[in-house]
C-alpha positions in Angstrom: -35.6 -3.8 12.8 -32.0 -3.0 13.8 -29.5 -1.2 12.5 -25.9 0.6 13.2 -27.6 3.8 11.2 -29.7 6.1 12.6 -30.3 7.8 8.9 -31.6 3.9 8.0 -33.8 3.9 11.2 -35.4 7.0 10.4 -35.9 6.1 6.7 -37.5 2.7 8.0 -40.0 4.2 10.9 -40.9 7.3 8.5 -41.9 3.8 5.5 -44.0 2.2 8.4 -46.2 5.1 9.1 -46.7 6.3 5.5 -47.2 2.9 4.2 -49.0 1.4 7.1 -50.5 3.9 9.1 -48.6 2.9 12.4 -46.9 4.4 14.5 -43.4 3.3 15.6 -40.8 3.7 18.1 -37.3 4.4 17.3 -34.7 4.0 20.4 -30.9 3.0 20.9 -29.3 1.0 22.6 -26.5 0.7 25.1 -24.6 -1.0 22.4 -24.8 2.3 19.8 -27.8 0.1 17.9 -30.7 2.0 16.7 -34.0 -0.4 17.2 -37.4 0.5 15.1 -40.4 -1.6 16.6 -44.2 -1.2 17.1 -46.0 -1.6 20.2 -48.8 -4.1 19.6 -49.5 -7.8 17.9 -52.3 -5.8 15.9 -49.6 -2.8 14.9 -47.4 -6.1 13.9 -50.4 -7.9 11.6 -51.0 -4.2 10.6 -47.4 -3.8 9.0 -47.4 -7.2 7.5 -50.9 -6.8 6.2 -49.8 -3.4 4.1 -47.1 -5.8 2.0 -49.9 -8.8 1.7 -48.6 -11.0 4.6 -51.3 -12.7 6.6 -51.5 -13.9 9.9 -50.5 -17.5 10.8 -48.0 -17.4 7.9 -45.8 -20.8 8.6 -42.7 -19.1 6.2 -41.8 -15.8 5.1 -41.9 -15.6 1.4 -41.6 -12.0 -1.1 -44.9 -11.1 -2.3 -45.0 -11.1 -6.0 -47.5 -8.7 -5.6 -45.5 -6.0 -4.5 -43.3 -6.2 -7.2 -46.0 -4.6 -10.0 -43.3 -3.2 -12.4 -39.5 -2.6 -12.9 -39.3 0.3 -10.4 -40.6 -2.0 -7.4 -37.7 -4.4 -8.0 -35.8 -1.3 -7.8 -37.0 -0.2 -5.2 -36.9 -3.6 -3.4 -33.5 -4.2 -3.9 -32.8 -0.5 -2.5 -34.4 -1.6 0.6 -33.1 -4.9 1.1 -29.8 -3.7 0.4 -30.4 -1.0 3.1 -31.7 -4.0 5.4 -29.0 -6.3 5.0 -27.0 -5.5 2.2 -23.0 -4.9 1.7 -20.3 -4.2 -0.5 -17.0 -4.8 -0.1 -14.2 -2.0 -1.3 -14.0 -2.6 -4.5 -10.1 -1.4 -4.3 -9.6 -4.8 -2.5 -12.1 -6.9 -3.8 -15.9 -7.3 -5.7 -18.4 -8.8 -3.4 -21.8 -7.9 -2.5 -24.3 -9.5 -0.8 -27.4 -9.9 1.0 -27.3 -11.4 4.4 -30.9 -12.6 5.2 -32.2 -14.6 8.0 -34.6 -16.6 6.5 -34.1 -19.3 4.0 -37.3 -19.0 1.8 -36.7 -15.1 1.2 -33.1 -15.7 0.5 -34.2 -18.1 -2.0 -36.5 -15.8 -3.7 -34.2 -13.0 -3.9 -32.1 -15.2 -5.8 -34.4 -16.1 -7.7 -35.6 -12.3 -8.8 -31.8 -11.5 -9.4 -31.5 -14.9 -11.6 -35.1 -13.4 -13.6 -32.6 -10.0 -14.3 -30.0 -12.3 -15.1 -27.5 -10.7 -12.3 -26.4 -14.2 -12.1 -26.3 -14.6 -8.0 -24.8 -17.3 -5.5 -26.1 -19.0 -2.5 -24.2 -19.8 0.6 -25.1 -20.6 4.3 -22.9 -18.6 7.0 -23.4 -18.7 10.5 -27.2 -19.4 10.3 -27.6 -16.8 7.6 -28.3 -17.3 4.2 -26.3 -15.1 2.2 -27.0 -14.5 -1.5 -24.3 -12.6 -3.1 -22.5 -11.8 -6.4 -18.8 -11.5 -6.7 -18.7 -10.7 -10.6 -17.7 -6.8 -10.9 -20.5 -6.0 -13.9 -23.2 -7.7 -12.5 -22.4 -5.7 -9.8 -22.4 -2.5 -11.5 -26.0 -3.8 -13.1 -27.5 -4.4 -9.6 -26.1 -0.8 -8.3 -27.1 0.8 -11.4 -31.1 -1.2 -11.0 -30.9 0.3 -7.6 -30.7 3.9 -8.6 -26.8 3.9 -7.3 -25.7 5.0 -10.0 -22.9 7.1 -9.1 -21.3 4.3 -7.0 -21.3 1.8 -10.1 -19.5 4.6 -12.1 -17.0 4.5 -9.2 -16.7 1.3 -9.4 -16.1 1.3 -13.0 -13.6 3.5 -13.1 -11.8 1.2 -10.0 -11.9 -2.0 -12.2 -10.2 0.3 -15.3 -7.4 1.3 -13.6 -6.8 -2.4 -11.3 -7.5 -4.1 -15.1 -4.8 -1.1 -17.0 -2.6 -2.2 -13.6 -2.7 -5.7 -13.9 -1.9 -5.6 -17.7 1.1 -3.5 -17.4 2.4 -5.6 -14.6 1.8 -8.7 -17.0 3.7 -7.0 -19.6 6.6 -6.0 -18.3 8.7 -6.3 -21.0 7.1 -3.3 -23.0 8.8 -0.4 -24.3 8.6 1.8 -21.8 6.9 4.6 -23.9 4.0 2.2 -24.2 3.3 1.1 -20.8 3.8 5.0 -20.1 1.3 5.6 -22.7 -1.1 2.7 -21.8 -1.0 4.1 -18.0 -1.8 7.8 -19.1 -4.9 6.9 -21.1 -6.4 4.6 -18.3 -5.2 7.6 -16.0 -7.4 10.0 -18.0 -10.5 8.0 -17.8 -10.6 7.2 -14.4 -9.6 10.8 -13.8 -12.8 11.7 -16.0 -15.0 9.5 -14.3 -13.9 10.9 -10.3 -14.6 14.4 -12.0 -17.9 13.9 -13.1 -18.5 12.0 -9.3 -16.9 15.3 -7.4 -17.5 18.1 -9.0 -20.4 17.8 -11.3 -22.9 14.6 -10.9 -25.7 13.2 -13.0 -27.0 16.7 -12.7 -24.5 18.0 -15.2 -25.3 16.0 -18.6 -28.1 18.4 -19.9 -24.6 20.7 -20.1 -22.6 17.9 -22.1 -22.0 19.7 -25.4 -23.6 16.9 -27.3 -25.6 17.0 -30.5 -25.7 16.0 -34.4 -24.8 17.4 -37.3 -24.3 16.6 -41.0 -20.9 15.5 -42.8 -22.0 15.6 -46.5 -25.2 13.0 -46.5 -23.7 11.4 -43.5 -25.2 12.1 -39.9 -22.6 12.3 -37.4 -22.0 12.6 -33.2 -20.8 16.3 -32.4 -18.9 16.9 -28.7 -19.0 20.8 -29.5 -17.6 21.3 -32.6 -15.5 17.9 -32.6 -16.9 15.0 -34.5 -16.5 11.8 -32.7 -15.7 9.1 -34.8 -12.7 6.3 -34.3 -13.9 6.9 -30.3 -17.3 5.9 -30.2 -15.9 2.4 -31.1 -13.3 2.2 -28.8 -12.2 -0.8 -26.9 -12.8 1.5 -23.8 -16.5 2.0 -25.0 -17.2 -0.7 -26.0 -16.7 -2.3 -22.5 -18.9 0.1 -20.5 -21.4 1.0 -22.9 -24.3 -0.9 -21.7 -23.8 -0.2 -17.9 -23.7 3.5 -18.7 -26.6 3.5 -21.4 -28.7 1.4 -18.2 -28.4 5.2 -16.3 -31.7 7.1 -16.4 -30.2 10.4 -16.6 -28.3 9.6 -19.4 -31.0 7.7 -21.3 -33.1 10.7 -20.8 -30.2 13.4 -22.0 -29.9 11.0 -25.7 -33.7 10.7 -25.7 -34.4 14.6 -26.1 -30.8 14.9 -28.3 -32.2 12.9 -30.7 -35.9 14.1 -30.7 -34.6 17.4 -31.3 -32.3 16.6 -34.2 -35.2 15.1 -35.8 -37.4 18.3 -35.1 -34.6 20.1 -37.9 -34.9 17.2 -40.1 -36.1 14.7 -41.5 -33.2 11.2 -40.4 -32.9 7.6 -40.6 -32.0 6.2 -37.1 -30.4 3.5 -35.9 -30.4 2.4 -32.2 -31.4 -0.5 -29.7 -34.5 1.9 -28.8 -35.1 4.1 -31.4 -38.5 2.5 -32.0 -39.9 2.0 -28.9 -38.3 4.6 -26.9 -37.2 8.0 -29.0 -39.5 7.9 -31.6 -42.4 5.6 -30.7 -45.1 6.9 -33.5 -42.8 6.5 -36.7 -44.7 4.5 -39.0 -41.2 2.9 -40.4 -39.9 0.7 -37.9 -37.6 -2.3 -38.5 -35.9 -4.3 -36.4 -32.7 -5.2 -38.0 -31.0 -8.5 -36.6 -29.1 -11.4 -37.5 -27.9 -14.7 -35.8 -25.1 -14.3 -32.5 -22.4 -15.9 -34.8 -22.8 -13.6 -38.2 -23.1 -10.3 -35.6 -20.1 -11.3 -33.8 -17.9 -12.2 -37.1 -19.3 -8.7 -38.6 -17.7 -6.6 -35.2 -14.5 -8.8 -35.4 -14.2 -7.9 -39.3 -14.8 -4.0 -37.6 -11.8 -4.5 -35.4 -14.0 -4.6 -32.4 -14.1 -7.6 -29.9 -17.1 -7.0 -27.3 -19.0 -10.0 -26.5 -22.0 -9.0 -28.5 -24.4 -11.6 -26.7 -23.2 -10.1 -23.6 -24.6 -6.4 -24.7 -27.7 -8.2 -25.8 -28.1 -9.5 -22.4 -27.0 -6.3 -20.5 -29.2 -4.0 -23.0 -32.6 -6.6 -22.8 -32.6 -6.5 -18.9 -32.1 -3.2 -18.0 -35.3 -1.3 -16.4 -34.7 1.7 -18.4 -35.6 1.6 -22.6 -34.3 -1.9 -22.9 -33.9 -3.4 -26.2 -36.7 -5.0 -27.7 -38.7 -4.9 -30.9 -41.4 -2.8 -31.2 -44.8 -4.3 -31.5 -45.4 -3.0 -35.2 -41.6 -3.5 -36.3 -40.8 -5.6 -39.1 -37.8 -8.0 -38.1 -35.4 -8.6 -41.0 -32.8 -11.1 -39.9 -30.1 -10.5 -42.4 -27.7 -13.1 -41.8 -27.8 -14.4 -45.2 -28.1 -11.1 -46.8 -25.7 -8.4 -48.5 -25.8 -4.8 -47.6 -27.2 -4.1 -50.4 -30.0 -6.1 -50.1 -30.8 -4.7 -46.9 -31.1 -1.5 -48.0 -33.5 -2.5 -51.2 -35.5 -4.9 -49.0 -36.5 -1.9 -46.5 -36.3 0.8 -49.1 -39.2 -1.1 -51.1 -41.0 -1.6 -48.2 -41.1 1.5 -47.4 -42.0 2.9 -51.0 -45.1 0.4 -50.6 -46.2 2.0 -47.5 -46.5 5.3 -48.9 -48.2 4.9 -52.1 -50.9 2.9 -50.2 -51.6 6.0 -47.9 
């Protein structure tokens, strides 16, 4: 293996020996090239043999076997990304790609990235096969899968301000106080976002001043002693929730909020993982749905205009709580039903479920 990193080199000899028992040599070259090789055909067979490769193989293929759950994609896109991955500044354009040397591997990368629908592209350059993405979310999914999650939040706050750019230059013929308004906000996010990158990190959330609270009957989202309302559904939000709801750290950080709210009081809970992720063992769980057209004509009659199949996609695939129903959920698709029936449908059922305890 060869690389322009010595950090990469080391990372890759130090994998060899824990994962394979062999011991390799690391050297450089005239060149500036670091080199990580093993002495012997048997070390060779020895290193393949740890990832399930045999000898005599007539093409190179990813072992399915390797890939047991959704941290070993992670963790193989981490590596192949460190093998032969790049990405492009995102101030001049989105691109990233995998440049891989074999045709049957690049294949089956593609195909792993089409099973997470990242939605990748194929292309032959220079006797590589490259497999690559140039669509700036999926990008910031396949960082965010890779445990980068720091650069996808750069990169989000990047695509903000060049989208907020773009839209003023578009609309020139604003009032000035307007554009000058429109600027400042986008300013203030992206300004938020490099904050939270510099000075603080993912480290920081457990210090977020984030809890609920009680408004009359109604449950409500506290940042200190503010309640967020009109700004949980903002346009802003709207756009980035999934990507930032895919982070561990911050899945982790609503998990225990919620828990705890619940430990003061008894709640009803609404969420895309409240019953298979924060509170597993309720014996009230319903998965409340309705067909992509009715959800979508419900949000626009809301004021809000997020692709809603789009968040269903995003919020499905990512590795950490994704939305799905639980196993012992009752679905009730309420496309043809008021709100009031809703609310009587799952109120009844829930009064049957206690009197036959």
């Amino acid at each position: 293996m060869q690389t322009d990193t010595e950090q990469i080199a080391r990372m890759y000899r130090e994998g060899i020996q824990r994962e394979a028992g062999v011991e390799a040599n690391l050297t450089q070259s005239s060149s500036g090239k670091f080199k990580v090789s093993v002495r012997t055909a048997s070390q060779r067979q020895q290193v393949m043999a740890a990832f399930g490769h045999e000898k005599g193989e007539l093409a190179l293929r990813l072992n399915r076997a390797n890939l047991a759950g959704d941290c070993c994609m992670a963790a193989l896109l981490r590596g192949a990304f460190l093998a032969c991955g790049t990405l492009t500044d995102p101030e001049k354009d989105y691109h990233l790609e995998f440049v891989v040397p074999y045709r049957y591997i690049s294949r089956d990368l593609a195909k792993l990235l089409h099973e997470w629908n990242l939605a990748p592209k194929q292309l032959e350059r220079k006797g590589s096969h490259v497999v690559y993405c140039k669509d700036s979310e999926r990008i910031e999914e396949i960082l965010t899968l890779m445990g980068a999650q720091n650069a996808a939040l750069e990169l989000m706050g990047i695509k903000m301000y060049k989208d907020m750019r773009n839209n003023i230059n578009r609309k020139i013929n604003f009032e000035t106080a307007n554009i000058s308004r429109t600027a400042n906000a986008a300013a203030e996010q992206v300004y938020a976002i490099e904050t939270i990158l510099e000075h603080a990190g993912l480290e920081s959330l457990p210090s977020v001043p984030l809890s609920f609270g009680k408004d009359g009957s109604r449950s409500v989202v506290l940042c200190g002693q503010h309640v967020l309302g009109e700004e949980l559904t903002s346009r802003q939000v709207n756009d980035h929730v999934s990507t930032i709801a895919a982070i561990p750290e911050v899945r982790a950080l609503l998990v225990e909020r919620q828990r705890e709210y619940n430990r003061r009081e008894p709640v009803v809970m609404e969420g895309r993982d409240i019953g298979t992720v924060v509170f597993p063992d309720t014996p009230f769980k319903y998965f409340v749905t309705a067909s992509e057209e009715v959800r979508a004509a419900r949000r626009a009659a809301e004021g809000l205009t997020d692709s809603i199949a789009e968040r269903d996609r995003k919020d499905s695939s990512r590795a950490t709580a994704p939305l799905a129903q639980a196993p012992d959920a009752l679905l009730v698709d309420t496309s043809d039903m008021t709100i009031d029936q809703v609310v009587r449908f799952i109120t009844d059922n829930i009064q049957q479920k206690l009197s036959s305890r």
